[in-house]
C-alpha positions in Angstrom: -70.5 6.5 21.8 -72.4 3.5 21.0 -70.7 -0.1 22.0 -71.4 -1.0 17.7 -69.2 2.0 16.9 -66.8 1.2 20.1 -66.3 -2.2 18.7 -65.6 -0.9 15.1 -63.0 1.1 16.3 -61.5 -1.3 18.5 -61.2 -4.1 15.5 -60.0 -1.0 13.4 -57.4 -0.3 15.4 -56.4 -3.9 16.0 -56.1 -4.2 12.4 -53.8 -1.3 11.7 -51.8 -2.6 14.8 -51.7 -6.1 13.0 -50.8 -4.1 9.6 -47.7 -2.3 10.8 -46.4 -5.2 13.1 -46.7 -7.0 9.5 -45.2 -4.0 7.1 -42.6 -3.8 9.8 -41.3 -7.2 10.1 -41.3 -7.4 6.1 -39.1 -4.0 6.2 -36.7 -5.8 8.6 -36.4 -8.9 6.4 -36.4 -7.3 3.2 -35.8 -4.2 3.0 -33.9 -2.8 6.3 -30.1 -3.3 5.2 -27.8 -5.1 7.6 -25.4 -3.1 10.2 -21.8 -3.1 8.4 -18.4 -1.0 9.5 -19.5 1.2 6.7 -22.9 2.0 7.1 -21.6 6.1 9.0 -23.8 4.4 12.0 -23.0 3.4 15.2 -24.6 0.2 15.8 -23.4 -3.9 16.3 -21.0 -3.5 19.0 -18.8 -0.8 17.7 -17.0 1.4 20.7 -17.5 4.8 17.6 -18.6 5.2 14.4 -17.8 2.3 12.3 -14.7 1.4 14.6 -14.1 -1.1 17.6 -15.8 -4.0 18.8 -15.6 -6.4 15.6 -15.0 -3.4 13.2 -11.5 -2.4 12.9 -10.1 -0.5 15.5 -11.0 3.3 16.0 -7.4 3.8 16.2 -7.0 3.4 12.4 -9.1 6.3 11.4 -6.3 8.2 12.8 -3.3 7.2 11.3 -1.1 9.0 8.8 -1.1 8.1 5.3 2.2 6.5 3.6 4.4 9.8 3.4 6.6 10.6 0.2 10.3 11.7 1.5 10.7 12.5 -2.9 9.9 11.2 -6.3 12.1 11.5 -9.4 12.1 9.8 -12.4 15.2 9.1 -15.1 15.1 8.3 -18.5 15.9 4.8 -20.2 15.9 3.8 -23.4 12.2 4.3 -24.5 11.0 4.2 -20.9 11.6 5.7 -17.8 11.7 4.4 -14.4 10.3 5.8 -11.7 11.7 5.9 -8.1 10.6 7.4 -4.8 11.4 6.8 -1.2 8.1 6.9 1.2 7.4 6.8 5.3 5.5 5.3 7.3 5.2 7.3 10.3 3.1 5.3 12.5 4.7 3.4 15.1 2.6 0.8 16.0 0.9 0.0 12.5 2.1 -1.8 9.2 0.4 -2.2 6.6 0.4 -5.9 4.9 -1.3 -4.3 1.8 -1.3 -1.1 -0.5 -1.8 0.0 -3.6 -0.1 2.4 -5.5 -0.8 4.5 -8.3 2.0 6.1 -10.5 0.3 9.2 -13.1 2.4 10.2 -15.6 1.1 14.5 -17.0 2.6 15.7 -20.6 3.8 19.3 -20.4 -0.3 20.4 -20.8 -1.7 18.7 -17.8 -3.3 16.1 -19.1 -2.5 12.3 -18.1 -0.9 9.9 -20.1 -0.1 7.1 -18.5 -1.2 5.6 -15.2 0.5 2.2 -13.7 -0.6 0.6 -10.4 1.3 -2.0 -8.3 1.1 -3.7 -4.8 3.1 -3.2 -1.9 3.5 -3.6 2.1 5.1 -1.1 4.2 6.1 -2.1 8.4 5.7 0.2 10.9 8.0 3.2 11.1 9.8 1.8 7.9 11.2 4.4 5.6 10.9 2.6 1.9 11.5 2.5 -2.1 9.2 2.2 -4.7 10.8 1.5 -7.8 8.6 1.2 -11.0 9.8 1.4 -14.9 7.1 3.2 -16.9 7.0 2.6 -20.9 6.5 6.0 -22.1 8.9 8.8 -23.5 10.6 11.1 -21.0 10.5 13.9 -23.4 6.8 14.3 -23.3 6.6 14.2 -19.8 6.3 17.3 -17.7 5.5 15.6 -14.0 4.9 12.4 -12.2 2.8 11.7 -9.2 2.1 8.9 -6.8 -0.7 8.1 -4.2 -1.9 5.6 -2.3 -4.5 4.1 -1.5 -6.7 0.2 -0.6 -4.8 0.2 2.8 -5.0 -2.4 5.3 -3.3 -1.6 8.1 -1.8 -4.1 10.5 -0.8 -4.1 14.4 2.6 -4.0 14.3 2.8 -7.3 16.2 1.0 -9.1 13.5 3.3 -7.7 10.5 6.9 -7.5 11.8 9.6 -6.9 9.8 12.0 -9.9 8.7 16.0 -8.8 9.3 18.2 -9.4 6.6 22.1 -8.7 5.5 23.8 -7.4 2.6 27.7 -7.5 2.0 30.2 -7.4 -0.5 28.5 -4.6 -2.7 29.9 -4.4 -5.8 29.4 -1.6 -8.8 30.7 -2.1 -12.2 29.6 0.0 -14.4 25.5 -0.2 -14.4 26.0 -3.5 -12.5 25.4 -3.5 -8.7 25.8 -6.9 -7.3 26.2 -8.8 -4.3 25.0 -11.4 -1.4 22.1 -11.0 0.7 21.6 -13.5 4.0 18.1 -14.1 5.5 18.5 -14.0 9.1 15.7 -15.3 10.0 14.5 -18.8 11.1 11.9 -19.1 8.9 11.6 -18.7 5.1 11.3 -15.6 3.5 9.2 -15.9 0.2 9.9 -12.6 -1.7 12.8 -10.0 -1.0 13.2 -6.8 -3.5 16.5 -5.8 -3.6 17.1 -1.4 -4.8 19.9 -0.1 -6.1 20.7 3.6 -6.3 23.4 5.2 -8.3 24.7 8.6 -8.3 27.4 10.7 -10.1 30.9 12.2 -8.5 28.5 15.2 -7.3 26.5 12.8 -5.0 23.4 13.8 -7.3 20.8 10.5 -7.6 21.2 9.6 -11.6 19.4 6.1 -11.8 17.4 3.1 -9.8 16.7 -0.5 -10.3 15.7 -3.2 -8.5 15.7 -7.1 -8.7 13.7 -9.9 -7.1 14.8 -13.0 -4.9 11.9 -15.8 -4.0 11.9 -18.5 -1.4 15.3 -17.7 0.4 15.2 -20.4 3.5 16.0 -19.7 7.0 20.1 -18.4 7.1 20.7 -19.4 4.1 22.4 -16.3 1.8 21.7 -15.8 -2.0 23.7 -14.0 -4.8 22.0 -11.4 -6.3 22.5 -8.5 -9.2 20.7 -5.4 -10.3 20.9 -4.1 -14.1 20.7 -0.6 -14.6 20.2 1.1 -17.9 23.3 1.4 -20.1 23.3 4.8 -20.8 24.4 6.2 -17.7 27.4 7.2 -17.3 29.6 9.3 -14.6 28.7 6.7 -11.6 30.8 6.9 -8.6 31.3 3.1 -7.6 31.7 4.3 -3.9 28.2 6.3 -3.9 26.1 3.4 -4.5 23.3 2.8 -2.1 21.5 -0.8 -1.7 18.0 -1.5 0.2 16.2 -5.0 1.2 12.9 -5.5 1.4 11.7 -8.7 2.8 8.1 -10.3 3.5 7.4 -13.8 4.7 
């Protein structure tokens, strides 16, 4: 080999060198997208895929959806409401967000209403999901409800608030009574459920109502409406659940 050739492929080669370094760094820039907690890769300083280090923890991938216990619905007036009671079986996760989606199927199949709303859930916590749905009970043949837009919580960083109910009171669809934050610090939303059911013990309706901005110890008067067609209520069957969130 001549040194003219020699050289020629020396520069060529330097120049295809200089090419990729150049096509390369434009990728990177460019092109090459950033490492997320999403990307299926494990990369950053993630301790597994797409977990640990400053991605959530790997523990999360692991935990068990919000469970439902049962789901019924009862008619009212030209609506029904929908109730259900749901777990969270993990011990040492909340969850300071969820969604939930309520589908409503007509005696074919086929969906005919769909309602979505908000929630939080605390670790271990067994809860109700009360929801009225404006649609006629007789063309209904089931309801369903999942979950989903999680974001779970250490349960140090989400505990739950305690709270106090006395002096229940049911007369006729009326369920009243006083609730008392316990809590040294304000509590800006607690949902308050009522359950009714008939001399047979069998569930026959559920409400809820809202109290906002209860201050530390101090105790509020509350009262949930149920629909005015039921009828048959045992006053002494009537079951009443606090929710609370700071």
């Amino acid at each position: 080999m001549n040194s003219r050739l020699a050289k020629q492929i020396f520069y060529a080669a330097g120049y295809l060198s200089a090419l990729f370094l150049a096509v390369f760094i434009i990728y990177l820039i460019w092109f090459k997208s950033a490492a997320t907690c999403f990307d299926n890769r494990r990369n950053q300083n993630e301790t597994g895929v797409d977990c640990g280090g400053q991605c959530p923890a790997c523990e999360i991938k692991t935990l068990i959806l919000p469970e439902v216990s049962w789901l019924k619905y009862f008619p009212a007036d030209n609506q029904i409401i929908v109730a259900a009671e749901i777990k969270n079986s993990n011990l040492n996760y909340a969850a300071d967000f969820f969604s939930y989606t309520v589908d409503v199927y007509d005696n074919g199949g086929v969906k005919i209403k769909s309602l979505t709303k908000n929630s939080f859930i605390y670790a271990g916590e067994i809860k109700y999901l009360v929801e009225p749905v404006e649609i006629d009970s007789k063309k209904i043949k089931e309801v369903k409800i999942s979950f989903s837009n999680i974001n779970w919580k250490l349960n140090e960083e989400f505990k739950k608030p305690t709270t106090q109910l006395r002096e229940i009171k049911t007369e006729s669809t009326v369920v009243s009574g006083f609730l008392t934050n316990n809590n040294a610090f304000r509590l800006s939303k607690i949902r308050i459920f009522g359950f009714l059911y008939n001399q047979y013990g069998i569930l026959i309706g559920a409400s809820k109502t809202e109290l906002e901005n209860v201050s530390a110890f101090e105790e509020k008067f509350f009262k949930i409406n149920f629909p005015k067609n039921l009828s048959d209520i045992n006053p002494n069957k009537t079951k009443v659940y606090a929710e609370a969130i700071r």
